[in-house]
N, CA, C and O atoms as CSV, one atom per row, in Angstrom:
chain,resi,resn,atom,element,x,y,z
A,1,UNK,N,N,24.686,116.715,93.829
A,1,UNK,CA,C,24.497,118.098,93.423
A,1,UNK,C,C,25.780,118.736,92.879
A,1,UNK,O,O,25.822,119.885,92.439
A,2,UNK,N,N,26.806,117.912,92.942
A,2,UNK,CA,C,28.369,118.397,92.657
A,2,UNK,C,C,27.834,118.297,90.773
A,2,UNK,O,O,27.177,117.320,90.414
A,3,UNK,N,N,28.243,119.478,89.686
A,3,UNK,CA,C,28.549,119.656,89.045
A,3,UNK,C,C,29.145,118.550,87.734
A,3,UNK,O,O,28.426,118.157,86.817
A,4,UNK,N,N,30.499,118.209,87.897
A,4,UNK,CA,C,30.935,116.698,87.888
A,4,UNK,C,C,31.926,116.362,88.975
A,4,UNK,O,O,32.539,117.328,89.429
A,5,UNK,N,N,32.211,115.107,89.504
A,5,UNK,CA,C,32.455,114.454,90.371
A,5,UNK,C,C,33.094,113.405,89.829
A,5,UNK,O,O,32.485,112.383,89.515
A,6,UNK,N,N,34.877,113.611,89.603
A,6,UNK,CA,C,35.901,112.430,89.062
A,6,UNK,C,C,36.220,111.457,90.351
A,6,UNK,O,O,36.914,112.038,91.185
A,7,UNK,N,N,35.972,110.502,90.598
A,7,UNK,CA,C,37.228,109.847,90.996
A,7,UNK,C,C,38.008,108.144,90.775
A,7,UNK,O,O,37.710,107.325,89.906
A,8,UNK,N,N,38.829,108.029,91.632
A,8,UNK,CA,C,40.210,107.200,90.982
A,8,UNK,C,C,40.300,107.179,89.168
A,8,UNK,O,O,40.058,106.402,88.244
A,9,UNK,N,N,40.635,108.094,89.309
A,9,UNK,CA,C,40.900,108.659,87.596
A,9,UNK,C,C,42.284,109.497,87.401
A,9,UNK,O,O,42.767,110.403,88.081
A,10,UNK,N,N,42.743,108.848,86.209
A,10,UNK,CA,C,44.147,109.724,85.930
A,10,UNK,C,C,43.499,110.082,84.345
A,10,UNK,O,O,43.481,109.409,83.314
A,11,UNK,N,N,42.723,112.159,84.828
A,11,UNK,CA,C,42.296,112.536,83.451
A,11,UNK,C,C,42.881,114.084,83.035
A,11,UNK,O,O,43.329,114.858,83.881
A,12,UNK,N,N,42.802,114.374,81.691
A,12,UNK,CA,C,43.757,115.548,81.532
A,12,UNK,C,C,42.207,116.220,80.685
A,12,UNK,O,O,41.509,115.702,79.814
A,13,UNK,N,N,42.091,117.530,81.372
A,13,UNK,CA,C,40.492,117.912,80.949
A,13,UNK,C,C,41.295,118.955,79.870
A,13,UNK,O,O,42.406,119.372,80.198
A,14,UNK,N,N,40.799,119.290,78.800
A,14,UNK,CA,C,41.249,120.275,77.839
A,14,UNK,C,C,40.532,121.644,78.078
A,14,UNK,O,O,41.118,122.711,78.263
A,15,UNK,N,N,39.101,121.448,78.045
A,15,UNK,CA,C,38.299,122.897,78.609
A,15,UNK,C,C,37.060,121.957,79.130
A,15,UNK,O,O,36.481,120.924,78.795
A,16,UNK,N,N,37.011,123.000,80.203
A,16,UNK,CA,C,35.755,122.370,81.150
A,16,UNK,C,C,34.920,123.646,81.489
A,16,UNK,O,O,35.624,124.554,81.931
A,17,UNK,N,N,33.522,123.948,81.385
A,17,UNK,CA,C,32.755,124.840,81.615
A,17,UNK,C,C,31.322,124.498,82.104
A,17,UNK,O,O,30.388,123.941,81.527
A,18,UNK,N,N,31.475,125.104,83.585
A,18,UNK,CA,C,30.192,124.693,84.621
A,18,UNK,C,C,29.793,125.946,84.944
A,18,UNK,O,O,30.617,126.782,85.316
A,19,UNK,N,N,28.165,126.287,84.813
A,19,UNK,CA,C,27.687,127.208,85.286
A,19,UNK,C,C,26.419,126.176,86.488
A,19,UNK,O,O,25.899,125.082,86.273
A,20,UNK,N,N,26.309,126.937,87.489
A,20,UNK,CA,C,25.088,126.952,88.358
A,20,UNK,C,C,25.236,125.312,88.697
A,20,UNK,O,O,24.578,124.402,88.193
A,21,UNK,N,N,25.911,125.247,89.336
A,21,UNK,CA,C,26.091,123.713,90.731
A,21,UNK,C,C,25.275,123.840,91.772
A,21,UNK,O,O,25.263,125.034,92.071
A,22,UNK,N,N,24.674,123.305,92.390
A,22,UNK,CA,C,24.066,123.176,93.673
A,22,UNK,C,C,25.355,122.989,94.946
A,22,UNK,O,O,25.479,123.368,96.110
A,23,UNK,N,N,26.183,122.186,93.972
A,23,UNK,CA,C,27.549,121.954,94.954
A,23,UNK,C,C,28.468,122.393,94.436
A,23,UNK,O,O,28.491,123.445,93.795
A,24,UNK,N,N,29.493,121.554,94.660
A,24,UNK,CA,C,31.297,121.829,94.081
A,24,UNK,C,C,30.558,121.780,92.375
A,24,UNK,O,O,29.519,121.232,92.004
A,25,UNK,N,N,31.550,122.569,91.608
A,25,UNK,CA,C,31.325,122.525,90.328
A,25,UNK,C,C,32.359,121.150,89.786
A,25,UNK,O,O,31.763,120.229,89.227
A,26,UNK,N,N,33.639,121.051,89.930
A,26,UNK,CA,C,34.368,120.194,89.830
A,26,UNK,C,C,35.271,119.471,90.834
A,26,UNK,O,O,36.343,119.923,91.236
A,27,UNK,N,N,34.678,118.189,91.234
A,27,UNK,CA,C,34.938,117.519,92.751
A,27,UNK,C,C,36.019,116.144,92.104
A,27,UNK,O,O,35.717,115.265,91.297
A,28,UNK,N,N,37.205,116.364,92.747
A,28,UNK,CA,C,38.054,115.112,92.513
A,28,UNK,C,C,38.616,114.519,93.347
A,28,UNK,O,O,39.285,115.265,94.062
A,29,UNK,N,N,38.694,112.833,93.765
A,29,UNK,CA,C,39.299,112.154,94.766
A,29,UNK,C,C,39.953,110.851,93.827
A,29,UNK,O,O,39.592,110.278,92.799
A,30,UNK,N,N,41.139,110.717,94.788
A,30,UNK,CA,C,41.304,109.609,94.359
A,30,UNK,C,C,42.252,109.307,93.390
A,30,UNK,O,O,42.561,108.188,92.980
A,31,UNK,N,N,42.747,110.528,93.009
A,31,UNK,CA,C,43.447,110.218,91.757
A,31,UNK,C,C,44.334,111.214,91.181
A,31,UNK,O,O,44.915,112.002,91.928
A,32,UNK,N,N,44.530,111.261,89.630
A,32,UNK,CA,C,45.366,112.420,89.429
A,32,UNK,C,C,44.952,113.040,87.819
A,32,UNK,O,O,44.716,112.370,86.814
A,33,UNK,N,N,44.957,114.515,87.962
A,33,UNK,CA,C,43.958,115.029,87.514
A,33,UNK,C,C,45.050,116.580,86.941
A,33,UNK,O,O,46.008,117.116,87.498
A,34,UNK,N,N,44.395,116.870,85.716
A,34,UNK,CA,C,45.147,118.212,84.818
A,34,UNK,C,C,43.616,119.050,84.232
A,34,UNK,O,O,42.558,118.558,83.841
A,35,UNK,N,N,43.962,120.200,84.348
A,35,UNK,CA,C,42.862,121.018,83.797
A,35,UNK,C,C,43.682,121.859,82.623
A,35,UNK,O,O,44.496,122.512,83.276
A,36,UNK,N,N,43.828,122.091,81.582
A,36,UNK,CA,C,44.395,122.822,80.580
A,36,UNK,C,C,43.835,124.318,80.607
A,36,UNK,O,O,44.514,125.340,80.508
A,37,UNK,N,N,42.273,124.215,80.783
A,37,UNK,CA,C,41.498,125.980,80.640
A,37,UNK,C,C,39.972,125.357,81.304
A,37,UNK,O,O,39.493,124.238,81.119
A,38,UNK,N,N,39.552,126.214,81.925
A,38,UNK,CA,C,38.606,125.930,82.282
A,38,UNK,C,C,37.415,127.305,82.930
A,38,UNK,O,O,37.986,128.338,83.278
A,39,UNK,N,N,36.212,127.282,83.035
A,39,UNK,CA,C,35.263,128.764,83.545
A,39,UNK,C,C,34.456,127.892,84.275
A,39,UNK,O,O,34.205,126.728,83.960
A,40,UNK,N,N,34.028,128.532,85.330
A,40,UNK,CA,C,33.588,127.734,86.746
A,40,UNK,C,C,32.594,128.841,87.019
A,40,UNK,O,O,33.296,129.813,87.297
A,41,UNK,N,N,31.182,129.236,87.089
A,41,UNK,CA,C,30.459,130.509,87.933
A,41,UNK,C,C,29.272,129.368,88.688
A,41,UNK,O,O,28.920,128.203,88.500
A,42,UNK,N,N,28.985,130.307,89.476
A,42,UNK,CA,C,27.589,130.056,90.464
A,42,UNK,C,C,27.748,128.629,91.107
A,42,UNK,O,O,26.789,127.857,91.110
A,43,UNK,N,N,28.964,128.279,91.652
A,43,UNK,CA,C,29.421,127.324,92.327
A,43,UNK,C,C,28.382,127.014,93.561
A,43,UNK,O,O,28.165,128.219,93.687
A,44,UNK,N,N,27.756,126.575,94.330
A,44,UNK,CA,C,27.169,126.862,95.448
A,44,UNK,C,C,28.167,126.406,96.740
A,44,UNK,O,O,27.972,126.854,97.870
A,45,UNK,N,N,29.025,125.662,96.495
A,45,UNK,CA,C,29.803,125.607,96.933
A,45,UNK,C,C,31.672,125.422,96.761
A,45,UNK,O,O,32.302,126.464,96.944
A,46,UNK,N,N,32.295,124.454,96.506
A,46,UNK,CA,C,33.191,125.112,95.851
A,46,UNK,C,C,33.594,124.843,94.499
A,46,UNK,O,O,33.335,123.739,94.020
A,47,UNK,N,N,34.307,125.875,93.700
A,47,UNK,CA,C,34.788,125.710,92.461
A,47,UNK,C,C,35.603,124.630,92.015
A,47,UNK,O,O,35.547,124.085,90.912
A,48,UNK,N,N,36.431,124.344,93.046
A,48,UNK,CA,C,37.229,123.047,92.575
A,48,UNK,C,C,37.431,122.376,94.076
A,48,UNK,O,O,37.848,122.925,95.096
A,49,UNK,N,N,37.041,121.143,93.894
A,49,UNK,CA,C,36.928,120.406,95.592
A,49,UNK,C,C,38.478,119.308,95.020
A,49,UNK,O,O,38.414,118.762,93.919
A,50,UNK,N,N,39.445,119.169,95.702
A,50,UNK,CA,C,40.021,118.105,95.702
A,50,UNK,C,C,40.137,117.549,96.698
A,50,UNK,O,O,40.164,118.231,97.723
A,51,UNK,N,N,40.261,115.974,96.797
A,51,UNK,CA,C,40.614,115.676,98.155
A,51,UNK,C,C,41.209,114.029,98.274
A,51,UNK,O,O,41.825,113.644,97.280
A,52,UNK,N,N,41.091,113.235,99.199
A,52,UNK,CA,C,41.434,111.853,99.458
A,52,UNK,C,C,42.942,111.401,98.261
A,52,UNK,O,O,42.846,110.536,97.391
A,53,UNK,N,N,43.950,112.051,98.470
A,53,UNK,CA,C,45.478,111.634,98.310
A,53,UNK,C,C,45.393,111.926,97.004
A,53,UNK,O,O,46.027,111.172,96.266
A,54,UNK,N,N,44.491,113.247,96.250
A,54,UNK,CA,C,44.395,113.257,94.777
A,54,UNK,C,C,46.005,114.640,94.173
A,54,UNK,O,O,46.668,115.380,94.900
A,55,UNK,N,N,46.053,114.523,93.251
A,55,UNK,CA,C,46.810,115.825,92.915
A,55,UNK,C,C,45.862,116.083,91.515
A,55,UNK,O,O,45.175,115.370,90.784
A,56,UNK,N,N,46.195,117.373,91.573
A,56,UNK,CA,C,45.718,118.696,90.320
A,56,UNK,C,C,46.718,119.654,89.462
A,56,UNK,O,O,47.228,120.706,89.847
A,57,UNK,N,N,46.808,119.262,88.688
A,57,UNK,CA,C,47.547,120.476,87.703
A,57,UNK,C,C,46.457,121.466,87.026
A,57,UNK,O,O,45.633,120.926,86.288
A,58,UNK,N,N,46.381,122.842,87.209
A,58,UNK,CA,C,45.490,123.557,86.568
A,58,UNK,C,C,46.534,124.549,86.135
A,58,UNK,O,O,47.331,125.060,86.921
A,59,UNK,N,N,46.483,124.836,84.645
A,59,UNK,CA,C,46.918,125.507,83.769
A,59,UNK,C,C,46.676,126.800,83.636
A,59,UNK,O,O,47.579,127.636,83.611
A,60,UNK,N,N,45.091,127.154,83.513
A,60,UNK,CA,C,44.064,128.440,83.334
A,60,UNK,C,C,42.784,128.091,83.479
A,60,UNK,O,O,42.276,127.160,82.853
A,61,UNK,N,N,41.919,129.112,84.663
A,61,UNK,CA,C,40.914,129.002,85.211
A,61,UNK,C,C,40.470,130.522,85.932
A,61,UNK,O,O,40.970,131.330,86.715
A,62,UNK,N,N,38.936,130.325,84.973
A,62,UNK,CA,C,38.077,131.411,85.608
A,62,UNK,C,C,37.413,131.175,86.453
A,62,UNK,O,O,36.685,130.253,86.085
A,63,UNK,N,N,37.125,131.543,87.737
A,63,UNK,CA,C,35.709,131.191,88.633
A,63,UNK,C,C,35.141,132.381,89.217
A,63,UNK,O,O,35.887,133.208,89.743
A,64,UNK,N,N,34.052,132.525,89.181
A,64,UNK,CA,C,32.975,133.499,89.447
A,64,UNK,C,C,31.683,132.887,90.373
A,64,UNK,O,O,30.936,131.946,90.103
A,65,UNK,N,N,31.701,133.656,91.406
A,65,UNK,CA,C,30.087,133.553,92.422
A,65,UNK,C,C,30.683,131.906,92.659
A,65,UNK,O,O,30.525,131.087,91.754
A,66,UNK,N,N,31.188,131.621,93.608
A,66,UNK,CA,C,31.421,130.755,94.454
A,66,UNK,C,C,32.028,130.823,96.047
A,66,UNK,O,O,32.799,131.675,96.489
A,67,UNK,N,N,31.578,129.935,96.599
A,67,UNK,CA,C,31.801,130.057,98.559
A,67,UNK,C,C,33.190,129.890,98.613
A,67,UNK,O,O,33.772,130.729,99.300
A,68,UNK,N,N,33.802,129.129,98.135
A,68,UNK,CA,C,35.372,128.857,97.751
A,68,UNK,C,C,35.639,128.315,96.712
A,68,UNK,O,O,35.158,127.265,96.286
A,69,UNK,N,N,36.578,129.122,96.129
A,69,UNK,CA,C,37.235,128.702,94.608
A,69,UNK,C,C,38.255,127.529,94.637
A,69,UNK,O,O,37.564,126.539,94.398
A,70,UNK,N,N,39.016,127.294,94.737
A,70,UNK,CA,C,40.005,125.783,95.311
A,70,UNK,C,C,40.123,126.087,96.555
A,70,UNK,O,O,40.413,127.071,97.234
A,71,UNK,N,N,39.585,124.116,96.807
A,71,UNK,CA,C,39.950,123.516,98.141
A,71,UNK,C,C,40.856,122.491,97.807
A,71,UNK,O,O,40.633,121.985,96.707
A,72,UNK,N,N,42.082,121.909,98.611
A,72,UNK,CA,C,42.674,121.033,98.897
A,72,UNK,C,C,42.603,120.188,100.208
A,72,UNK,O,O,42.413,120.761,101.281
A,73,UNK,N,N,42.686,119.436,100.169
A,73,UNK,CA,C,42.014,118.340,101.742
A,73,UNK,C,C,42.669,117.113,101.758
A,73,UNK,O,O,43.118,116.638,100.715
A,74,UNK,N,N,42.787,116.457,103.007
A,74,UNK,CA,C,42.982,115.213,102.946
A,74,UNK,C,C,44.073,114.649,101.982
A,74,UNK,O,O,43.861,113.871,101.052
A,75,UNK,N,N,45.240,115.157,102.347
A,75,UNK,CA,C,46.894,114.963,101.853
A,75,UNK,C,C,46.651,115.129,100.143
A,75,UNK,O,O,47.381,114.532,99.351
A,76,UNK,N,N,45.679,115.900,99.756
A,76,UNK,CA,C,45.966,116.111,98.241
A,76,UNK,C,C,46.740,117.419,98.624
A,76,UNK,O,O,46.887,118.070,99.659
A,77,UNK,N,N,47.343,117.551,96.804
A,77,UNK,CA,C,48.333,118.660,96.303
A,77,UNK,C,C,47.468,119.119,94.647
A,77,UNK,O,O,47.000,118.521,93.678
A,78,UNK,N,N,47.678,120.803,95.205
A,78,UNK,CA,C,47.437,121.405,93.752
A,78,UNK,C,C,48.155,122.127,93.757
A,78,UNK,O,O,48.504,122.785,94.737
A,79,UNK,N,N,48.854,122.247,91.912
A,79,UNK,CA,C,49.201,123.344,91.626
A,79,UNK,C,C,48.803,124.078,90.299
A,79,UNK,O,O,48.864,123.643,89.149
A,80,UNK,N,N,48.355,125.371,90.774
A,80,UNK,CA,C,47.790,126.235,90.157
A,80,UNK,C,C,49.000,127.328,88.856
A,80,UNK,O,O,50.230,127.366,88.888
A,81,UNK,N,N,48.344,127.843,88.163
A,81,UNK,CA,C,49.493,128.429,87.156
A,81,UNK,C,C,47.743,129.682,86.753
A,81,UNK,O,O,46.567,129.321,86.797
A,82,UNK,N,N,48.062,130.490,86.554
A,82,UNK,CA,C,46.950,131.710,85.806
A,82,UNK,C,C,45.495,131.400,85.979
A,82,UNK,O,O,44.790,130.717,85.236
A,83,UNK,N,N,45.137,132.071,87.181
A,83,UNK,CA,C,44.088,131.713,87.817
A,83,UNK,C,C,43.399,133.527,88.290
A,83,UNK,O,O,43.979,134.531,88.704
A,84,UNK,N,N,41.819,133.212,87.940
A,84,UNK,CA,C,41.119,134.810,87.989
A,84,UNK,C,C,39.956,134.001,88.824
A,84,UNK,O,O,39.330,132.968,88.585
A,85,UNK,N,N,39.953,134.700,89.637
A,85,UNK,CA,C,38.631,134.449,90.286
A,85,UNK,C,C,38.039,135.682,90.806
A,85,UNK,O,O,38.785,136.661,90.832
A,86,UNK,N,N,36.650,135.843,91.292
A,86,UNK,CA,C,36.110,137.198,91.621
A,86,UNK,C,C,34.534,136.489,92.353
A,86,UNK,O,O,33.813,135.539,92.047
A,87,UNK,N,N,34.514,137.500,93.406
A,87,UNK,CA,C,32.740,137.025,94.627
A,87,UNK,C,C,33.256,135.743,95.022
A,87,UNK,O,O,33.135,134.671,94.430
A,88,UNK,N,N,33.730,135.946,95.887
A,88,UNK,CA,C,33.879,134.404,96.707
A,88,UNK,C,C,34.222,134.540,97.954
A,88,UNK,O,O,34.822,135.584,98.206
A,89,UNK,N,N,33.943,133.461,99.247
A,89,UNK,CA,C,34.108,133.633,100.174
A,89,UNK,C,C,35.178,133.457,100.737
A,89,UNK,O,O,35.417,134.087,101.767
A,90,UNK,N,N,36.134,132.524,100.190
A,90,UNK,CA,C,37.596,132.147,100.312
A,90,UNK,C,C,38.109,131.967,98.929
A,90,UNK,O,O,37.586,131.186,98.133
A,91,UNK,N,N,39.018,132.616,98.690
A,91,UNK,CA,C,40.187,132.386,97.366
A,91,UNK,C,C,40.430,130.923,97.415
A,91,UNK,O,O,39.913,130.163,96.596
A,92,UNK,N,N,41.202,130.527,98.357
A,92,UNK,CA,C,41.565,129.481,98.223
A,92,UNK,C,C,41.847,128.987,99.927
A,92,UNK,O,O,42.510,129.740,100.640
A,93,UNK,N,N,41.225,127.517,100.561
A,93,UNK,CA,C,41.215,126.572,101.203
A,93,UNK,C,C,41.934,125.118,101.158
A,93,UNK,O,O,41.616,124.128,100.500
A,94,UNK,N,N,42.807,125.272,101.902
A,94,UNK,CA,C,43.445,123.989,102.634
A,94,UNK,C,C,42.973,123.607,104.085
A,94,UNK,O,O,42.673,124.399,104.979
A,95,UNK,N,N,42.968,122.326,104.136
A,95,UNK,CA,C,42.229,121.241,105.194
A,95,UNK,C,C,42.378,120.150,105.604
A,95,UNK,O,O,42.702,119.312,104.762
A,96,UNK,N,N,42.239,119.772,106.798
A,96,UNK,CA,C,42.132,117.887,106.947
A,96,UNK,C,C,40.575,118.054,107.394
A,96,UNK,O,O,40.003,118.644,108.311
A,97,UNK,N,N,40.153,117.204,106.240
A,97,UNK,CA,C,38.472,116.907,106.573
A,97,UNK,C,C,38.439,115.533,107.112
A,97,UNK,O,O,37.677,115.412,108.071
A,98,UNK,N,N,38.872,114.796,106.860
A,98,UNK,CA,C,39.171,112.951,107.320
A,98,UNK,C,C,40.200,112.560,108.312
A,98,UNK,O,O,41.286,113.078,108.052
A,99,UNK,N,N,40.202,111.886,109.261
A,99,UNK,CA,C,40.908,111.653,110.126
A,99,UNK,C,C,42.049,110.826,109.378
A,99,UNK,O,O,43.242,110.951,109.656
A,100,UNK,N,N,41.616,110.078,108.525
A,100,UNK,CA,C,42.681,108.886,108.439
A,100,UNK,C,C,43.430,109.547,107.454
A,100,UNK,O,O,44.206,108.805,106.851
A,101,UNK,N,N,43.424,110.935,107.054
A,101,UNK,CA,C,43.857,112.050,106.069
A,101,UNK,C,C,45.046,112.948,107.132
A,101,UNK,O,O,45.073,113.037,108.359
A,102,UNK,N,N,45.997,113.555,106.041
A,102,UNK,CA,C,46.538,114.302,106.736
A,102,UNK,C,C,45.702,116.193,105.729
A,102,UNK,O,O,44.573,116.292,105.248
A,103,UNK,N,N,46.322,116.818,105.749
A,103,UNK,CA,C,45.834,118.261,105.372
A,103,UNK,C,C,46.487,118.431,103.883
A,103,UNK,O,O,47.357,117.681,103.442
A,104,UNK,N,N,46.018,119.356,103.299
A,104,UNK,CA,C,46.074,119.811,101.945
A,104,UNK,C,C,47.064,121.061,101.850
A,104,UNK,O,O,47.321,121.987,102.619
A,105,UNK,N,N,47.632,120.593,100.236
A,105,UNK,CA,C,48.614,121.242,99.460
A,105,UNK,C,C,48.024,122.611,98.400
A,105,UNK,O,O,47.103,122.437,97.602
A,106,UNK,N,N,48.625,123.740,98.546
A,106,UNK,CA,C,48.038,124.200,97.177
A,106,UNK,C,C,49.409,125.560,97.167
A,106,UNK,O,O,49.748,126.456,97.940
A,107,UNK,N,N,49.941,124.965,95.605
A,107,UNK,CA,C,51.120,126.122,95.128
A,107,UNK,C,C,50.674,126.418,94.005
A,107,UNK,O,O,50.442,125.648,93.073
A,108,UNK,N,N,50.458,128.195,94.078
A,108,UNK,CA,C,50.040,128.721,93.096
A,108,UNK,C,C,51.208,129.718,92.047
A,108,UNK,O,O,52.398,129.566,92.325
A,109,UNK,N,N,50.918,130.535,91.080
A,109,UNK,CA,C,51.795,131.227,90.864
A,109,UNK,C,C,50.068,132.046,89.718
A,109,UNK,O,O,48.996,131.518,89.424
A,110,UNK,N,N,50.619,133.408,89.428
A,110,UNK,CA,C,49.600,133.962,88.965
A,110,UNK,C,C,47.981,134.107,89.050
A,110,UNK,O,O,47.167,133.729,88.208
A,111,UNK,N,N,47.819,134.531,89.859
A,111,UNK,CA,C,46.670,134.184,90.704
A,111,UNK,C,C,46.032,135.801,91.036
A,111,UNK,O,O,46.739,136.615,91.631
A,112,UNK,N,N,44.647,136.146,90.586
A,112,UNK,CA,C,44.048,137.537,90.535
A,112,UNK,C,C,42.702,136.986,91.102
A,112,UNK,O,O,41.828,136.440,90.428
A,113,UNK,N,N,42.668,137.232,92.561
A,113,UNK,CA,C,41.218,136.964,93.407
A,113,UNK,C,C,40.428,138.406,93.829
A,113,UNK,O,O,40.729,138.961,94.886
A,114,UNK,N,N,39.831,138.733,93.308
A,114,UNK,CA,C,39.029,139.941,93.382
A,114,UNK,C,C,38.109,139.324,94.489
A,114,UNK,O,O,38.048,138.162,94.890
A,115,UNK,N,N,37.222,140.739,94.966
A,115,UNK,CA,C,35.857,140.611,95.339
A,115,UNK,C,C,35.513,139.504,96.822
A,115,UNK,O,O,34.392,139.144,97.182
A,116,UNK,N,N,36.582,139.214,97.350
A,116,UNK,CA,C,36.396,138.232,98.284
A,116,UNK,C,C,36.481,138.269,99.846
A,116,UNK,O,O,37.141,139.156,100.388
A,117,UNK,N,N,35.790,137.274,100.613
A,117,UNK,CA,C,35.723,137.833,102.325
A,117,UNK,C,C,36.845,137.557,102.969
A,117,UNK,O,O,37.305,138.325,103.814
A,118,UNK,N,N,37.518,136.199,102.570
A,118,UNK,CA,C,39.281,136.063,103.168
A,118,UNK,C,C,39.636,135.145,101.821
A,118,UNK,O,O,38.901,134.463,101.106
A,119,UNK,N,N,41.069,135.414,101.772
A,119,UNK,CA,C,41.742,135.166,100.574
A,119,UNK,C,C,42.517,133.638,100.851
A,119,UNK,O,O,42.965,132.821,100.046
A,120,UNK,N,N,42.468,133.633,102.245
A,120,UNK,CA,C,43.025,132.173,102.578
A,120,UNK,C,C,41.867,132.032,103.777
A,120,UNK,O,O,41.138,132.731,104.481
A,121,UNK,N,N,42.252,130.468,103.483
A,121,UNK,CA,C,41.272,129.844,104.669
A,121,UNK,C,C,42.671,128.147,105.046
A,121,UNK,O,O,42.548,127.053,104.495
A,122,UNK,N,N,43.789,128.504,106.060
A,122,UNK,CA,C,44.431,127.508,106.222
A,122,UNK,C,C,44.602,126.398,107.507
A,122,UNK,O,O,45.142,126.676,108.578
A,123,UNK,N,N,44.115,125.300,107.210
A,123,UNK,CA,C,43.905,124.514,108.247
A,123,UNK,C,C,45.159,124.021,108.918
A,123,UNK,O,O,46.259,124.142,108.379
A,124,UNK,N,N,44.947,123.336,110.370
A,124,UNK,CA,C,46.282,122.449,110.948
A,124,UNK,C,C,46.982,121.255,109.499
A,124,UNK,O,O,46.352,120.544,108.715
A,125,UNK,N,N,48.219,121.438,109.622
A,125,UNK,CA,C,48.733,120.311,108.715
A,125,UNK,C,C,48.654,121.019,107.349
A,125,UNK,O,O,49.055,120.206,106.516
A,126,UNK,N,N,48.328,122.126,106.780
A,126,UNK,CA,C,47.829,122.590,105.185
A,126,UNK,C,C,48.837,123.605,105.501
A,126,UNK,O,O,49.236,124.308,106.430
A,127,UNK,N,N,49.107,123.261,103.949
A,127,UNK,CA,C,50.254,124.672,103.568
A,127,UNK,C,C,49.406,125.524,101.862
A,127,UNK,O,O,48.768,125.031,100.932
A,128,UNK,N,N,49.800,126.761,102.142
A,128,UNK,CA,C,49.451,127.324,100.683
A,128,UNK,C,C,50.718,128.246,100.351
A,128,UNK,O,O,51.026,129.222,101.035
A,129,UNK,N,N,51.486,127.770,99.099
A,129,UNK,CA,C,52.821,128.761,98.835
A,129,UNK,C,C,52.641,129.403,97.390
A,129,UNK,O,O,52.420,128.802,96.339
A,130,UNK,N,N,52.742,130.336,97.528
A,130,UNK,CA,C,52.763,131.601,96.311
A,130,UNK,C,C,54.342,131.036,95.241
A,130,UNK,O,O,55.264,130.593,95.926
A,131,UNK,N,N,54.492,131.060,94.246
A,131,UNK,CA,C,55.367,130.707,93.516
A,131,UNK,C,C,56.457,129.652,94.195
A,131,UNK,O,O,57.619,129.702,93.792
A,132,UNK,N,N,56.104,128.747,95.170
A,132,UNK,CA,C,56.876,128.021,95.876
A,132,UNK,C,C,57.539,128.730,97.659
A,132,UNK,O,O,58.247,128.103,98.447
A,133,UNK,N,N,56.940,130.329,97.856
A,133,UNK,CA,C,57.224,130.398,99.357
A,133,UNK,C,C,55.769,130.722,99.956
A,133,UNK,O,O,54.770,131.376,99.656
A,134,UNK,N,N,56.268,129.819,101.051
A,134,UNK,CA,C,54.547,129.513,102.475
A,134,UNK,C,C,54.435,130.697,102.511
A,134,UNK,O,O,55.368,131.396,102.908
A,135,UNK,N,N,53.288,131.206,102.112
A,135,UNK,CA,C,52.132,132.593,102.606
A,135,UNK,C,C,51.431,132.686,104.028
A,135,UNK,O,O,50.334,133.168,104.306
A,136,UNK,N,N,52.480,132.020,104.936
A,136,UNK,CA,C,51.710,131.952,106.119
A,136,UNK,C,C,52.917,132.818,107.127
A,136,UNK,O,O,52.692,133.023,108.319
């Protein structure tokens, strides 16, 4: 039900546009991964899932009507650069979902989360840093 679903892939997306997922709109493991521009709405669950030792470069990204807009999990790293999101239940989520995983990375810088129920959601082992300092 995930939207699309990369993994062990080293891919550089130029524009990516998902409306109405049942799941994650864009789910990546495994690998290493660049978004240049991208619009994400009606996620059912989250806007960008990363996880299992992957990293993310996202450039510019809209997301709208999703449960969480980026997750990081399971010793992946993202970093974010001009990011709008709005209706969501978490801005942004770090996690250890897997045991044999440690917890998730996510450094942002320019980042406008409207409309949302908590703006962080941070697990044991997960860090989230605003232009490079921990927001915790």
């Amino acid at each position: 039900s995930d939207g699309v679903d990369f993994d062990y892939s080293n891919l550089k997306l130029d524009f990516v546009d998902i409306d109405n997922a049942k799941g994650d709109c864009l789910d990546f493991s495994f690998g290493k991964y660049e978004i240049k521009d991208g619009k994400l709405n009606n996620c059912a669950d989250k806007a960008v899932s990363v996880g299992e030792t992957s990293n993310l470069k996202v450039n510019k990204l809209d997301v709208l009507n999703s449960n969480i807009g980026i997750a990081s999990k399971d010793n992946s790293r993202v970093e974010i650069k001009n990011i709008k999101m709005k209706n969501l239940g978490y801005c942004l989520s770090v996690y250890n979902k897997k045991k044999e995983f440690g917890g998730g990375l996510i450094n942002y810088s320019n980042m406008q989360c409207d409309n949302f129920i908590e703006k962080y959601d941070i697990g044991k082992k997960s860090k989230i840093f605003e232009n490079g300092k921990s927001v915790q």
